[in-house]
C-alpha positions in Angstrom: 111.0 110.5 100.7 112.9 108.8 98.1 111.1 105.4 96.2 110.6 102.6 99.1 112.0 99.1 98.6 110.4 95.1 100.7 113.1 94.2 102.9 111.3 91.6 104.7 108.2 90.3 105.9 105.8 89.7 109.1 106.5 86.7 110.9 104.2 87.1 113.8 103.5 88.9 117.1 105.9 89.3 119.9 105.2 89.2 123.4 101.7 90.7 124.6 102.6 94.6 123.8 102.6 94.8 120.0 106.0 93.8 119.5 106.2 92.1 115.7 108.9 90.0 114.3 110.0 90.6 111.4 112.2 88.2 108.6 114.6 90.2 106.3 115.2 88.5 103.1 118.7 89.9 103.0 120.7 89.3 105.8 122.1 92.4 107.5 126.3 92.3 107.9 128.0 93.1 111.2 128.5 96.9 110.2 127.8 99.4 112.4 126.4 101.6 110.0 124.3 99.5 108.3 123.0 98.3 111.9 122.5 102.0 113.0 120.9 103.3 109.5 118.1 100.5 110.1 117.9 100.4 113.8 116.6 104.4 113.5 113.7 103.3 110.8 111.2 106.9 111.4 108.5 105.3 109.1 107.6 102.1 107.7 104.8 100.5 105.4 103.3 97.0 105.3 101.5 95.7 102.3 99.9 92.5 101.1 101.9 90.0 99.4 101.4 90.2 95.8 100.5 86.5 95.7 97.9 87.0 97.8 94.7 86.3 95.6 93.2 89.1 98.2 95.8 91.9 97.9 93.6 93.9 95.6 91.3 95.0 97.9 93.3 94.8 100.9 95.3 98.7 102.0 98.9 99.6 102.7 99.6 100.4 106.5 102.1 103.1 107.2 103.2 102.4 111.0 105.8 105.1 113.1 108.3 103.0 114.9 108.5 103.8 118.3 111.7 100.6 118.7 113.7 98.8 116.7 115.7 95.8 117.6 118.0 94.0 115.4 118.0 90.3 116.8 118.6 86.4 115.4 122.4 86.7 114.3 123.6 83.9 112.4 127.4 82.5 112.8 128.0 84.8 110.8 126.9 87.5 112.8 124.7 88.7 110.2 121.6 90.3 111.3 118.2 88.0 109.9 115.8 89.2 112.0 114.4 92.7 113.8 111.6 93.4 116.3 109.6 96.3 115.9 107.0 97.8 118.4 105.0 100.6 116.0 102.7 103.7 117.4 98.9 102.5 117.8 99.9 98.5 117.8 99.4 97.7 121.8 97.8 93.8 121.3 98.9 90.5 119.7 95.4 91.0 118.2 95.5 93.4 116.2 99.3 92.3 114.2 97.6 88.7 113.4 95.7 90.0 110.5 99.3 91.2 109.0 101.3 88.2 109.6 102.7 86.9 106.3 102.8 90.8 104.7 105.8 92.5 103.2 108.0 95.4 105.0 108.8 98.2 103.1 110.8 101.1 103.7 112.4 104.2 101.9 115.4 103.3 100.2 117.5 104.9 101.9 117.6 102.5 105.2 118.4 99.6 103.0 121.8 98.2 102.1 124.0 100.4 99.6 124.6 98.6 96.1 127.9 98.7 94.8 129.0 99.5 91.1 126.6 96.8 89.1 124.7 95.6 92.2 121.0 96.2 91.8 118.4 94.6 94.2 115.6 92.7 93.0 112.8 94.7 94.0 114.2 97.1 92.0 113.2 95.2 88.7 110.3 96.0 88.8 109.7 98.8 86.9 112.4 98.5 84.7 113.0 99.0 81.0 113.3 95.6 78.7 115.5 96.8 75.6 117.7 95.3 72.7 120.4 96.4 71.4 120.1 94.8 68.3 118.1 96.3 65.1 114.7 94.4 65.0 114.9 95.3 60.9 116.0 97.5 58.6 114.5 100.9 59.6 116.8 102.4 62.4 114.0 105.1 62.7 111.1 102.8 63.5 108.6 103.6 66.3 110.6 102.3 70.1 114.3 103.4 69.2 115.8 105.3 71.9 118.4 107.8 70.9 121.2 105.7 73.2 120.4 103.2 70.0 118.9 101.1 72.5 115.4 99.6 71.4 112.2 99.5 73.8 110.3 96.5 74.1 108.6 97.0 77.3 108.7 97.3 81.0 108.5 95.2 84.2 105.5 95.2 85.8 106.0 92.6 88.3 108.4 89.6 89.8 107.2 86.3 90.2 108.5 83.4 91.8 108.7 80.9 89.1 110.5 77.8 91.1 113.9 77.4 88.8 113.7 81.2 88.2 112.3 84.8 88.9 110.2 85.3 86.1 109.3 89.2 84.9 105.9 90.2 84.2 106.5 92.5 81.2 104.0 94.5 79.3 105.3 95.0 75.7 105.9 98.3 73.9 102.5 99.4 72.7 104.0 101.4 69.9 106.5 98.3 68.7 104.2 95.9 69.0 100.4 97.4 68.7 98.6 94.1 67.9 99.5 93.0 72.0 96.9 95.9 73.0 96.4 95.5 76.8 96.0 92.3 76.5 97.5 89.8 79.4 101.3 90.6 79.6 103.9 88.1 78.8 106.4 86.1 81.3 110.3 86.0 80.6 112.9 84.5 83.1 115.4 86.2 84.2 118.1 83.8 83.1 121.4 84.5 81.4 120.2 83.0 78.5 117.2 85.2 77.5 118.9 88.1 79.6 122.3 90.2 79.8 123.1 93.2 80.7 121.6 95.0 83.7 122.2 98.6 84.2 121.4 101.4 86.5 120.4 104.1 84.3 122.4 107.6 85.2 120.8 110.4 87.7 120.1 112.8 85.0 117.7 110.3 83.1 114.1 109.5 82.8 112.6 107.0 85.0 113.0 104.0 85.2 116.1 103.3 87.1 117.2 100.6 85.7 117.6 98.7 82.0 117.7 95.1 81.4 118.9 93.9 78.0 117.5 90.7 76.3 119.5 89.0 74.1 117.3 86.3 72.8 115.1 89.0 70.5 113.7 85.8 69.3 112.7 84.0 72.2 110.3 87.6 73.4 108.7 87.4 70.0 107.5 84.1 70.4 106.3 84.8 73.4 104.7 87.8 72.3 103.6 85.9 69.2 102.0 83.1 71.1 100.1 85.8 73.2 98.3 87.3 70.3 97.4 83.8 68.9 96.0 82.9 72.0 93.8 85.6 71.9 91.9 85.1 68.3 
């Protein structure tokens, strides 16, 4: 099963035979074979929100489908909402509990990217990198041989209200004083961030790369991390 991606989330029950409505954050367009590749869903998983102070403890579902139904067009036509009905869900009862958690399913139901399109769940994970040489020593520990230079991953996106901020634990080997201590914040603006690329089949994970530009910006967040912490 390839790597699954959230495409929506649990609104609440529908009717009295374990029907669920779901929201999809991305509008589905009036194309036959995007409405077919979804409407034929085999598997699908639920999991807690991650803002949920509760998700921790709480387990992943993985339901079987038994219908699909692609409903709520806009005036557009676009698809914003599907029903499901899932094997083992007969009551109202027992989809309460789930309301508010995220769908996910393997990505490839969900809608094809074009050349530079990336979706945002697919962030996470990710690669932070500059391209510029922190110093003098092209040789130091986190440069890549693509001459690109590691500073850490994504662990996570967060809503930040004027922007999606990235949870990003730093390079251990570039920056060895951060430990595993919290893990910084960036936002994923155009001014701290360029350049986001899908990295080619034949490479390591992760799949994609996202350049920052403002080299100084990370330090001082990195920097203010460590101070925080003597």
């Amino acid at each position: 099963m390839l790597p699954s991606i959230c495409i929506g989330t649990i609104v609440k029950s529908h009717k009295t035979d374990g029907w669920f409505l779901c929201r999809l954050f991305n509008p589905l367009a009036p194309d036959e074979h995007d409405r077919h590749r979804l409407s034929s869903l085999a598997q699908v998983e639920i999991r807690p929100p991650q803002r949920n102070k509760q998700s921790h403890t709480q387990v992943p579902l993985t339901l079987e489908p038994e219908n699909v139904q692609l409903i709520s067009r806009d005036r557009l036509g676009e698809t914003t909402n599907i029903l499901l009905k899932c094997k083992g869900w007969e009551q109202p009862e027992q989809i309460r509990p789930y309301h508010g958690w995220e769908l996910w399913v393997s990505r490839e139901y969900a809608t094809p990217c074009q050349e530079g399109e990336f979706l945002y769940c697919e962030l996470s994970g990710a690669a932070l990198y500059t391209s510029n040489n922190p110093d003098d020593n092209p040789d130091k520990t986190g440069a890549q041989k693509t001459g690109k230079y590691l500073l850490g991953h994504v662990t996570k996106l967060l809503e930040g209200g004027a922007q999606l901020l990235l949870e990003v634990q730093p390079n251990p080997e570039r920056y060895p004083s951060t430990g595993k201590r919290q893990p910084l914040y960036l936002p994923f603006h155009n001014s701290v961030i360029g350049r986001v690329q899908r990295n080619a089949p034949e490479e390591a994970p992760p799949d994609l790369s996202i350049e920052v530009t403002d080299l100084d910006y990370f330090e001082a967040l990195l920097n203010s991390l460590v101070l925080q912490d003597r």
